[in-house]
Each structure stands twice: as C-alpha cells, then as structure tokens.
TORDREN-567990 format. One record per residue (C-alpha): residue in three letters; x, y, z. Coordinates in steps of 0.05 Angstrom, whole numbers, plus 5000, padded with zeros to 4 digits. Layout:
% residues N
r, c1, c2, c3
ala, X, Y, Z $
...
***
This chain:
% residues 104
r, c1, c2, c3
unk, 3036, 5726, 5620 $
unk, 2974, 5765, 5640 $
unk, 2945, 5699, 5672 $
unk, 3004, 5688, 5717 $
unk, 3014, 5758, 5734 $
unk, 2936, 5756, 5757 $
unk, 2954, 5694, 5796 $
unk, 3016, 5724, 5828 $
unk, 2980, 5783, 5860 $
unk, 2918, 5745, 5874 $
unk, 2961, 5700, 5920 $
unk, 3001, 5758, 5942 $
unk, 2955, 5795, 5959 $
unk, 2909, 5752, 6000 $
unk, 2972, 5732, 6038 $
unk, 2964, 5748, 6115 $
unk, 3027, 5757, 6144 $
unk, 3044, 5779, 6217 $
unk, 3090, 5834, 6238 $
unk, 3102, 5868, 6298 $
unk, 3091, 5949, 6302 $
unk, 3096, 5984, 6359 $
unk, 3096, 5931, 6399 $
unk, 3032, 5903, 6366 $
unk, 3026, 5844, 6328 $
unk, 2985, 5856, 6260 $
unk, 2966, 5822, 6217 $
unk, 2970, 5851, 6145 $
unk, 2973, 5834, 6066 $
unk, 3040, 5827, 6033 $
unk, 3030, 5890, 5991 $
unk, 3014, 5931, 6056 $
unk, 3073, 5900, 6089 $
unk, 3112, 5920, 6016 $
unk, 3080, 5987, 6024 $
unk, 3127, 6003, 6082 $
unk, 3191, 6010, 6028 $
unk, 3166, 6075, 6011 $
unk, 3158, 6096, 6084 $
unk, 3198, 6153, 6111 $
unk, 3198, 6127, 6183 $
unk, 3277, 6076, 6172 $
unk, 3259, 6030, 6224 $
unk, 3191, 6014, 6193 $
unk, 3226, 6009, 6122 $
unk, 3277, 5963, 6156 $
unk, 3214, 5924, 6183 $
unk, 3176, 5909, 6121 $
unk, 3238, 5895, 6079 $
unk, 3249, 5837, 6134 $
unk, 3177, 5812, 6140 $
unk, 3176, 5806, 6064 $
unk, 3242, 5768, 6065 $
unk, 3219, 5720, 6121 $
unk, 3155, 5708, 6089 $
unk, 3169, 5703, 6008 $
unk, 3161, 5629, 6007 $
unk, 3094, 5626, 6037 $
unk, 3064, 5632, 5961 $
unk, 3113, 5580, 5930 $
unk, 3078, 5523, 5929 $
unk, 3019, 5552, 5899 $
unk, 3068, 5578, 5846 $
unk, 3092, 5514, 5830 $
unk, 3033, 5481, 5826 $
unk, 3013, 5533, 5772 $
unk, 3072, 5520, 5734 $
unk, 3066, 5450, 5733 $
unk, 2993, 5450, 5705 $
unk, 3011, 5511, 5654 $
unk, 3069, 5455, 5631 $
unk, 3025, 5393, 5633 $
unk, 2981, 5433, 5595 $
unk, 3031, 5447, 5543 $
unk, 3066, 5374, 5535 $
unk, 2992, 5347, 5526 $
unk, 2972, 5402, 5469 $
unk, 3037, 5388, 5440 $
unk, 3020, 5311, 5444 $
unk, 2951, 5315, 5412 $
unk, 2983, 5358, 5351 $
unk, 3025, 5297, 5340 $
unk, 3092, 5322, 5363 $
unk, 3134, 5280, 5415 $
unk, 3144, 5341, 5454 $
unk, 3141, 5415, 5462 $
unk, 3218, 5424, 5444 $
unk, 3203, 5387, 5382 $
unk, 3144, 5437, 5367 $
unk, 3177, 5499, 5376 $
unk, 3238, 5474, 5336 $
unk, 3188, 5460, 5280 $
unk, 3153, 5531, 5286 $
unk, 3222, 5566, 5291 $
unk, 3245, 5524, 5225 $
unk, 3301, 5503, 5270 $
unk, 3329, 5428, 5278 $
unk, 3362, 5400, 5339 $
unk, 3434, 5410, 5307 $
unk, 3417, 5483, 5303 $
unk, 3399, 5486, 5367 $
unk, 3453, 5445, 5397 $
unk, 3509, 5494, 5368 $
unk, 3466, 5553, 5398 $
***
C-alpha cells in the first residue's frame, strides 16, 4: 500500500491544473488547488472544490496502468509457484476451498 500511495501523490502532485483567480488564470498543483478547502475566503473554497471535481480524471489512466502491472505481476508470481491463478493461491494460504468460498 505504501508503493501506491507514493504513486498516487507523485501523480497528484505533479498535476498542473488551471483555475481562474481573480480573474487570472494559474496554473497550480492539485494539492494547492485542494489547499483551498481549508480557505476561509467561500468563493475560493467553492472554486477549488470545482477545479478538483473537473479535473480528478486527469491521473486515471496512469492509475490504471499501475493496477494492471501490480495485477500482471501477481497472476505471473502466482503462475511460476505452480498455481493456475491467484484466487487459487489465496484459497490455498487461507486453508479455504472454492465451496467455502462460494457460500461466503
């Protein structure tokens, strides 16, 4: 968990997004632009929160490409330990069967 988390505010963070203040168009980080919750000026407050909902999906792909190599990574180690897939591991490590599961 510590990788991704590393990975999610490395992407975050060197995310440029623009937003208008004052009638100026900056450009600033996603946590600066997060910063501006905790502002005591509304309008600004009102600001971020809808910069950071406009631009949330700017680090998804990057996300998902993460995910899919942390999962390739884990059918192939699962593969080279001999098991037909990385359900069939953790049922083995949890001394469970599929039944078991199943009735979960």
């Amino acid at each position: 968990m510590v990788a991704w988390a590393n990975l999610q505010d490395a992407v975050t963070g060197n995310l440029l997004i623009d937003i208008e203040i004052d009638g100026k168009t900056e450009q600033l980080s996603f946590p600066q632009v997060r910063s501006f919750a905790s502002s005591s000026d509304a309008a600004l407050k009102k600001k971020g929160y809808e910069t950071e909902l406009a631009n949330h999906e700017k680090p998804e792909l990057t996300s998902a490409e993460a995910i899919n190599v942390i999962k390739g990574e884990v059918i192939l180690t699962s593969r080279l330990r001999g098991y037909s897939s990385p359900l069939e591991q953790m049922l083995k490590n949890s001394r469970m069967n599929e039944k078991i599961l199943d009735f979960l």
